[in-house]
MITORTOR-394107 format. One record per residue (C-alpha): residue in three letters; x, y, z. Coordinates in steps of 0.1 Angstrom, whole numbers, padded with zeros to 4 digits, always signed. Each point is the difference from the previous one (the first is absolute). Example, Ala and Ser with C-alpha at 12.3 -4.5 7.8 and 13.67 -1.06 7.14 Angstrom:
<pts>
ALA+0123-0045+0078/SER+0014+0034-0007/
</pts>
This chain:
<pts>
UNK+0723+0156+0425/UNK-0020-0032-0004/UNK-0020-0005-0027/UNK-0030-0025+0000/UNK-0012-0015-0031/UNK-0040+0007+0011/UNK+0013+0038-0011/UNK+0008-0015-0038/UNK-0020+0016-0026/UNK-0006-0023-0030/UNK+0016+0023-0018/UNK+0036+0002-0012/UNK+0029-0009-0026/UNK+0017-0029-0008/UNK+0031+0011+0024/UNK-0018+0012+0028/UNK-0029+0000+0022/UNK-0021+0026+0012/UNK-0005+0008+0039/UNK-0024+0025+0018/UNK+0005+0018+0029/UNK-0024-0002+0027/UNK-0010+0033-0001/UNK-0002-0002-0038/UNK+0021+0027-0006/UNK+0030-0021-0012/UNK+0014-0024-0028/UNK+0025-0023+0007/UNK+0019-0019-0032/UNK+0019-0027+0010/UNK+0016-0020-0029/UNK-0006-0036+0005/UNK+0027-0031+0004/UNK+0005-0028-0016/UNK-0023-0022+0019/UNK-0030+0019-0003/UNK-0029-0021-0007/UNK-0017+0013-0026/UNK+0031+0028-0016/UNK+0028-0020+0011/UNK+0030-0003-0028/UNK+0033-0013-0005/UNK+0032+0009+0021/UNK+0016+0015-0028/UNK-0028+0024-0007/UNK+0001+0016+0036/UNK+0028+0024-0011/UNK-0022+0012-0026/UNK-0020+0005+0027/UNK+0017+0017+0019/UNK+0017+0029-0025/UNK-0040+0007-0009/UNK-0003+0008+0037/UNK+0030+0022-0001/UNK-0013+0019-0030/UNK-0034+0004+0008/UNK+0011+0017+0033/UNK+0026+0021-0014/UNK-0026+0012-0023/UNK-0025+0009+0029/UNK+0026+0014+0014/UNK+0005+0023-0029/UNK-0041+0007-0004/UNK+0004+0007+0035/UNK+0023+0030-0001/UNK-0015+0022-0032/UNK-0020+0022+0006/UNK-0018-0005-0037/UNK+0000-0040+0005/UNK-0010-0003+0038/UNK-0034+0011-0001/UNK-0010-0032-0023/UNK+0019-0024+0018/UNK-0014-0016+0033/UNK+0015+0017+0032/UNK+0020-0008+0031/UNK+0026-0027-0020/UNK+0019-0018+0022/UNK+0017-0035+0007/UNK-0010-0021+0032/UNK+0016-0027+0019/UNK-0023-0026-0003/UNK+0006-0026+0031/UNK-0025-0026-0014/UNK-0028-0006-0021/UNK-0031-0022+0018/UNK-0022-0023-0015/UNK-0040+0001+0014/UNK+0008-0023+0023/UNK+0033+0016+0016/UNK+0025-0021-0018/UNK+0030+0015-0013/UNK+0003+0003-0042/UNK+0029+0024+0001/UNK+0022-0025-0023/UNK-0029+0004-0026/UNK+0011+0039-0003/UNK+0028+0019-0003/UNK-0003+0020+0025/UNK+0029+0025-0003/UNK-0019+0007-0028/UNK-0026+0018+0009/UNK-0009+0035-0007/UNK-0034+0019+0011/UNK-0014+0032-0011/UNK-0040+0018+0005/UNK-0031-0026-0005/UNK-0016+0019-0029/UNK-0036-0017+0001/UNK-0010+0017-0032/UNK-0016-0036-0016/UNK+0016-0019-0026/UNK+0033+0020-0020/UNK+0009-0003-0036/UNK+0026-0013-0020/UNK+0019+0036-0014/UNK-0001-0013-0035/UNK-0041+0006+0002/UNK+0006+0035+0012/UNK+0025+0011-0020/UNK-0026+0014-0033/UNK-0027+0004+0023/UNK+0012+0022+0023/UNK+0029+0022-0013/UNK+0011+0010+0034/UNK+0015-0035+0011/UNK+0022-0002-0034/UNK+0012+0032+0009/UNK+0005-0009+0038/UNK+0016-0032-0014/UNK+0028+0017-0020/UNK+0004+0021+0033/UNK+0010-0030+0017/UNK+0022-0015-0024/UNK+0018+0034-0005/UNK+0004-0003+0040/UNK+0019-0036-0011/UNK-0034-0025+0013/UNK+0005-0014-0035/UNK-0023-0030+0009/UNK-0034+0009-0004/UNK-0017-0032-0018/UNK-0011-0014+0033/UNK-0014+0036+0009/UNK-0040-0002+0014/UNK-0018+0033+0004/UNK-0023+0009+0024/UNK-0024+0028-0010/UNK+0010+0005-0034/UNK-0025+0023-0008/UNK+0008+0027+0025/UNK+0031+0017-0013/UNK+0008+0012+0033/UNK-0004-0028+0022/UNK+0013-0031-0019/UNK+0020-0022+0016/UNK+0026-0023-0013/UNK+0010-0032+0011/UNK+0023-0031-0010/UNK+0031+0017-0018/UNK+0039-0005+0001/UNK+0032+0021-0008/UNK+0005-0033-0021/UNK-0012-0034-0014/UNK+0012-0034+0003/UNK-0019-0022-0020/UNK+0003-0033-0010/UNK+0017-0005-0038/UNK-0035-0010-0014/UNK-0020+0021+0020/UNK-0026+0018-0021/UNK-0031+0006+0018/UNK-0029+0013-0025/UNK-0008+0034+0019/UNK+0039+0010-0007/
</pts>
């Protein structure tokens, strides 16, 4: 698989960027190097990294096989071999990604998500849904986005983890 970066949303974390398929049926994450222009960090953070890649597929894994958690994650999980990753002129970025890193899952083009901790007392379906998934061991829902929150039968989640690994004096406010 090659990825171009014309296919980049403008969308995406701190430790990854966001990649459509052609066909816009597919999301590619690929967790970003070191020498990434614009989210590049130190060496010493990329096993940090790495482990939040680790967890966050385990955890889609997870989602994947429950019958009561699969129908509010996206669909058709999986990890690609990404070859390379082209810049809009055909030049090779590849060492701006990691690209064993990479995981891709359904494009759900349902507009911008929200941050769980909105959804929570609004919507008493996704804290119950959370405490589904944390009983299931995704402990690591405080990066968790929503799509559809409203719609207790098809909201989706996105962005969790079987675990954290934060930084010691990380305390973002929506925590």
């Amino acid at each position: 698989m090659i990825l171009n970066t014309s296919m980049c949303l403008g969308v995406g974390g701190v430790f990854a960027d966001l990649f459509l398929s052609g066909d816009r049926k597919l999301i590619f994450k690929v967790f970003v190097g070191p020498g990434h222009p614009s989210k590049g960090y130190a060496h010493a953070e990329e096993q940090r990294r790495r482990n939040t890649f680790g967890a966050e597929c385990k955890a889609y894994v997870i989602a994947s096989r429950d019958s009561a958690l699969s129908p509010h994650v996206p669909q058709s999980f999986e990890r690609p071999e990404i070859e390379d990753v082209l810049d809009n002129r055909g030049g090779s970025v590849r060492g701006e990604y990691l690209v064993d890193c990479c995981y891709c899952m359904e494009f759900i083009d349902g507009g911008q998500p929200e941050k769980i901790g909105s959804c929570r007392s609004a919507y008493p379906h996704i804290e119950r849904a959370e405490i589904a998934f944390k009983t299931a061991n995704i402990r690591y829902m405080a990066d968790c986005c929503v799509f559809f929150p409203h719609d207790e039968q098809n909201f989706k989640f996105i962005d969790f983890a079987v675990e954290d690994f934060p930084l010691p004096d990380y305390n973002p406010p929506w925590l």
